[in-house]
N, C-alpha and C positions, 0 to 999 in steps of 0.2 A: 230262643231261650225261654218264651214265655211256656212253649211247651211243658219244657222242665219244671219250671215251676207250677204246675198244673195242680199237683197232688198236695200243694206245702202253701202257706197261708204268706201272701206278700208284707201282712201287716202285723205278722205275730211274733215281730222282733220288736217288742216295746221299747217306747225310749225310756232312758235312764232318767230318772226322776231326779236323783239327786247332783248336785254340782257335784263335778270330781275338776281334780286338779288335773293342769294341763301336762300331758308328758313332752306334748312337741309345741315349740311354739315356733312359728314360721313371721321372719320380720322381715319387710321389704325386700323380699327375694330375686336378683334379677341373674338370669346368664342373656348374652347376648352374645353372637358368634360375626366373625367379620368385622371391615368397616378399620378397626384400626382406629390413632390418634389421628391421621389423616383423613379421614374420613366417619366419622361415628354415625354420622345419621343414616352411609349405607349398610349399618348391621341388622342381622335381624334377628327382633327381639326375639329368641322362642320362650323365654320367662323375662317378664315386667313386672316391678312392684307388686308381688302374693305376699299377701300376709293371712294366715291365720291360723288356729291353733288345733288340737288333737285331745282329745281329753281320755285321761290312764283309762282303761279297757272298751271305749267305745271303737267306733270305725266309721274315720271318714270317709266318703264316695268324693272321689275327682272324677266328672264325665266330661266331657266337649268332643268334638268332630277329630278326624284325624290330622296331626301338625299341630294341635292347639297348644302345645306344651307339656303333657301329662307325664310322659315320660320323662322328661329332658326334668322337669321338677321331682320325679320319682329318685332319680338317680342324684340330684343334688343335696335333697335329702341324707339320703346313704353317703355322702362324700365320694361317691361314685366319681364327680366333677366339682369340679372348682364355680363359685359363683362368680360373675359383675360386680354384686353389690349384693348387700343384704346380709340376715343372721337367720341360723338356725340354732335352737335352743332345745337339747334332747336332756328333760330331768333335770333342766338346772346348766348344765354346762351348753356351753358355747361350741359348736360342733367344729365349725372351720379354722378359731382359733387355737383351739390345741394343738398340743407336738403331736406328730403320728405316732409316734409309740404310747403316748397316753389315750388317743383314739384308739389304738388297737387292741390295748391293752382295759378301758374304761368303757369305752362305748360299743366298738365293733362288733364283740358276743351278744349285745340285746338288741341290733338292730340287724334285721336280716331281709330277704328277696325273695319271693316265688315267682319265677318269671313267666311269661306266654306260654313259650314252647318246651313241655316239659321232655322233649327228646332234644332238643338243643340245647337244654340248659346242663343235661347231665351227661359225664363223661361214659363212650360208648364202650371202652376198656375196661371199667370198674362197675365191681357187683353193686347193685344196693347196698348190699353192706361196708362195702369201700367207699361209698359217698359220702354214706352220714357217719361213718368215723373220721374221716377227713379232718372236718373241724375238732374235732376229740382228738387228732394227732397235733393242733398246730398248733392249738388253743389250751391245750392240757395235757401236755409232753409225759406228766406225770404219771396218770393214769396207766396201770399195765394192761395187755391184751385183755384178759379176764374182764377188768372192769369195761376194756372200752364194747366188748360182745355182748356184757350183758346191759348195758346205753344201748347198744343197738338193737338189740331185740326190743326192750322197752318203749323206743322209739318205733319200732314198728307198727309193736301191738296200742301204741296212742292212734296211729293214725290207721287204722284197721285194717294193716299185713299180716302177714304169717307170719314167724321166724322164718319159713325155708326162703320167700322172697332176697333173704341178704344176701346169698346166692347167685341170685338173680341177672343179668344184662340188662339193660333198659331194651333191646331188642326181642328177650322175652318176654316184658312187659305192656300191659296195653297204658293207651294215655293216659286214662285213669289212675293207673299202677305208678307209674312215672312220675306225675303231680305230688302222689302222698308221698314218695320220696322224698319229692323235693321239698316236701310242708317237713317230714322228719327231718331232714337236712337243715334247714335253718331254725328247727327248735332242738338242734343238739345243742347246743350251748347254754340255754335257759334261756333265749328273746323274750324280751316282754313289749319290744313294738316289730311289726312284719309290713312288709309293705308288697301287696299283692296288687304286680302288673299285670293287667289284660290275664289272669292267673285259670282263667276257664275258659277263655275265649279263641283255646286250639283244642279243645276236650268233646267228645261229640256232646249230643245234647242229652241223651238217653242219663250221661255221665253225672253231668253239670252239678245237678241238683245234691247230689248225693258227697260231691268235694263242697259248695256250697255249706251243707248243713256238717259236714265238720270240721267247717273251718267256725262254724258259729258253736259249735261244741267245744272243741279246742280255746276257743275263746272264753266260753265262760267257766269251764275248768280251771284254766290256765292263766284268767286274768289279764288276756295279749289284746294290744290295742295296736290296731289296723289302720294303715293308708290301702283303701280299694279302691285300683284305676280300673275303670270301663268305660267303652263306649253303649253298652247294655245297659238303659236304665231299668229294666227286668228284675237283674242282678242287682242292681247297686241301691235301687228301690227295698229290698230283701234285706241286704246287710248292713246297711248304713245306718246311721243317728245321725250325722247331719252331711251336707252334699254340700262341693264347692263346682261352679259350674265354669269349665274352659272356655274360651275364645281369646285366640291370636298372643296367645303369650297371658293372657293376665285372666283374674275369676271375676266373671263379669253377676255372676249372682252365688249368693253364701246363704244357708239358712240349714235348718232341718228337715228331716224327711219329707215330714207332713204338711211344711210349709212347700218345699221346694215343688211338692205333686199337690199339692190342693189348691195353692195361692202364688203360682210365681209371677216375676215379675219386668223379667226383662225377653226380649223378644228371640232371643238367641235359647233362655229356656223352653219358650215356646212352641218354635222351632223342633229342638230335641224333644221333646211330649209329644209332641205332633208327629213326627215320625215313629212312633212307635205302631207298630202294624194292628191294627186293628179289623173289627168284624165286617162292619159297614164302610165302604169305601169312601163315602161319600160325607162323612158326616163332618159335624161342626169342626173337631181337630184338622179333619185336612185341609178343609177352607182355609184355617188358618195359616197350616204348613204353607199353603200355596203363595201365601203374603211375601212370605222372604224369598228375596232376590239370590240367584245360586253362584253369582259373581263369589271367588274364595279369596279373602285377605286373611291371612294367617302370622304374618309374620312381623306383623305391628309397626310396620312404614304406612302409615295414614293419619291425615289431619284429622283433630277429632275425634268423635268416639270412632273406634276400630272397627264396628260392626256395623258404620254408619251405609258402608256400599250395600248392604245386605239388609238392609232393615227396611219397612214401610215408610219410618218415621224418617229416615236419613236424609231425606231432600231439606230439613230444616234447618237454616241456618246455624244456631246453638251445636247440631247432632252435628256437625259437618267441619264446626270450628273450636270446640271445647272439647275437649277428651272427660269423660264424666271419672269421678269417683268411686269410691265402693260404700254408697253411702245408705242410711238403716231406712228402711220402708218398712220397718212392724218390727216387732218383739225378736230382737235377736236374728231378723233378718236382714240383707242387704245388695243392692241390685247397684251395678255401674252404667247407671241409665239415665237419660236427662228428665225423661218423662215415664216411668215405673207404670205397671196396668198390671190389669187381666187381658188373658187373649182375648177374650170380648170386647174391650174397652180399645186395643190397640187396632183389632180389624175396623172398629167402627168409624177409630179417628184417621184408620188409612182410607177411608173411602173416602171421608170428608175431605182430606188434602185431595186427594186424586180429583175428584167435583170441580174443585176449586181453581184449582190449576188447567182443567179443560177449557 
């Protein structure tokens, strides 16, 4: 992906200066699957206690490893699933507690999907133009033909089709083509929050950049504030204002862009930095990567902090018997970590333990 981004500046999505108010607020979030009243502690957790919030037209980045929960919180979000425990709070209302018909009728039109595969997501019998009136038939029965053709074209020509595309089969279209479908598709109804899963990450790369930048278009047109899942911190570096970082069900580090890639703080984001491919094989980042243990606990059965099998520091008593918090290390930042660093500071104190223990 870095490719894609070659031509287009990673740092020239400034952050928003001013406070805005939150459209999404995320309280104590939990799904857990299995396990039963007879047994709870065999479930597993794929979301534990997330909390935090979404502010009206920014975009927040959800990254961690595969299993860590992104989805499974994507879709809990959207009422896709039912939670465990916890609130979701879209504009003021209560997501889970309302009647479906008031969800469907209140919520459901501004809160929409772009999912992975955009040849999976759309039906292989309906043109383009059948998709993205779809919502225009269920949602606005009123609307006669006329108006809903000419929604469509308009939707088109937003996300940079033709008219003749309505036409269209997703089998005549490339994935590129298919994607803005599907971006037209859930801004047929007027969304003002989209939640874009893994949303480039089946688009070749040549593509990327180019649904990337309108969706940052469309965003500041359109005033749409974004949940962006990735595993491409590339991407998610690009479109973000602030990042919430995955491991094993729960966000083991929160902050902003600039904190998250200049100053992190927990070893699971270090990790993820560390893996990103770089020029020189051998440099400081991968030393680091090399620190974490590749043993994968995902599912949040562990004494402890959850990352503790995989971490430097986890031989430590504390790391092995306290499950950390999500607590502030700097200005609006916050890492669930016993002992919070730089990757400097963490490789140095893995070496020390290691000494020590020889």
């Amino acid at each position: 992906m870095s490719g894609a981004l070659s031509a287009v500046d990673a740092d020239s999505h400034a952050p928003v200066q001013e406070q805005r108010e939150a459209l999404v607020v995320v309280d104590r979030l939990a799904r857990h699957f299995g396990g039963g009243r007879r047994h709870p502690d065999r479930a597993v957790r794929a979301v534990d206690d997330v909390s935090f919030q979404i502010r009206r037209g920014e975009t927040f980045g959800l990254v961690g490893e595969s299993g860590s929960g992104k989805s499974t919180l994507a879709r809990l979000l959207l009422r896709l699933d039912r939670p465990t425990s916890g609130r979701v709070l879209f504009d003021g209302d209560e997501v889970f507690s309302m009647p479906a018909r008031a969800h469907r009728r209140r919520v459901r039109p501004r809160m929409q999907m772009v999912f992975q595969d955009p040849y999976a997501s759309l039906n292989r019998r309906k043109t383009a133009g059948q998709t993205i009136a779809l919502p225009l038939r269920v949602h606005k029965p009123e609307l006669g033909s006329a108006a809903r053709a000419a929604r469509v074209r308009e939707l088109l020509d937003l996300v940079g089709l033709r008219a003749t595309h309505a036409g269209a089969y997703p089998r005549q279209l490339s994935g590129g083509q298919c994607q803005r479908v599907s971006i037209a598709r859930a801004l047929a109804l007027g969304a003002d929050f989209v939640v874009l899963d893994e949303a480039v990450s089946s688009i070749d790369v040549s593509i990327q950049a180019q649904i990337l930048n309108l969706l940052r278009s469309l965003q500041e047109k359109l005033g749409l504030t974004y949940l962006f899942v990735s595993h491409d911190l590339a991407v998610v570096r690009y479109m973000s204002n602030s990042i919430g970082v995955m491991y094993g069900g729960r966000i083991v580090e929160l902050g902003s862009r600039e904190q998250l890639f200049s100053s992190p703080q927990h070893p699971c984001t270090h990790a993820l930095l560390a893996s990103i491919p770089a020029p020189e094989p051998l440099d400081t980042r991968r030393r680091e990567h090399d620190l974490i243990r590749e043993e994968v606990v995902t599912d949040g059965r562990v004494e402890g902090c959850r990352f503790h099998p995989r971490c430097p520091l986890g031989s430590r008593e504390r790391c092995r018997a306290i499950e950390p918090g999500l607590n502030p290390v700097g200005s609006g930042q916050r890492a669930a970590c016993h002992f919070p660093q730089s990757a400097e500071s963490l490789a140095a104190q893995a070496a020390a333990d290691a000494a020590a223990t020889a």
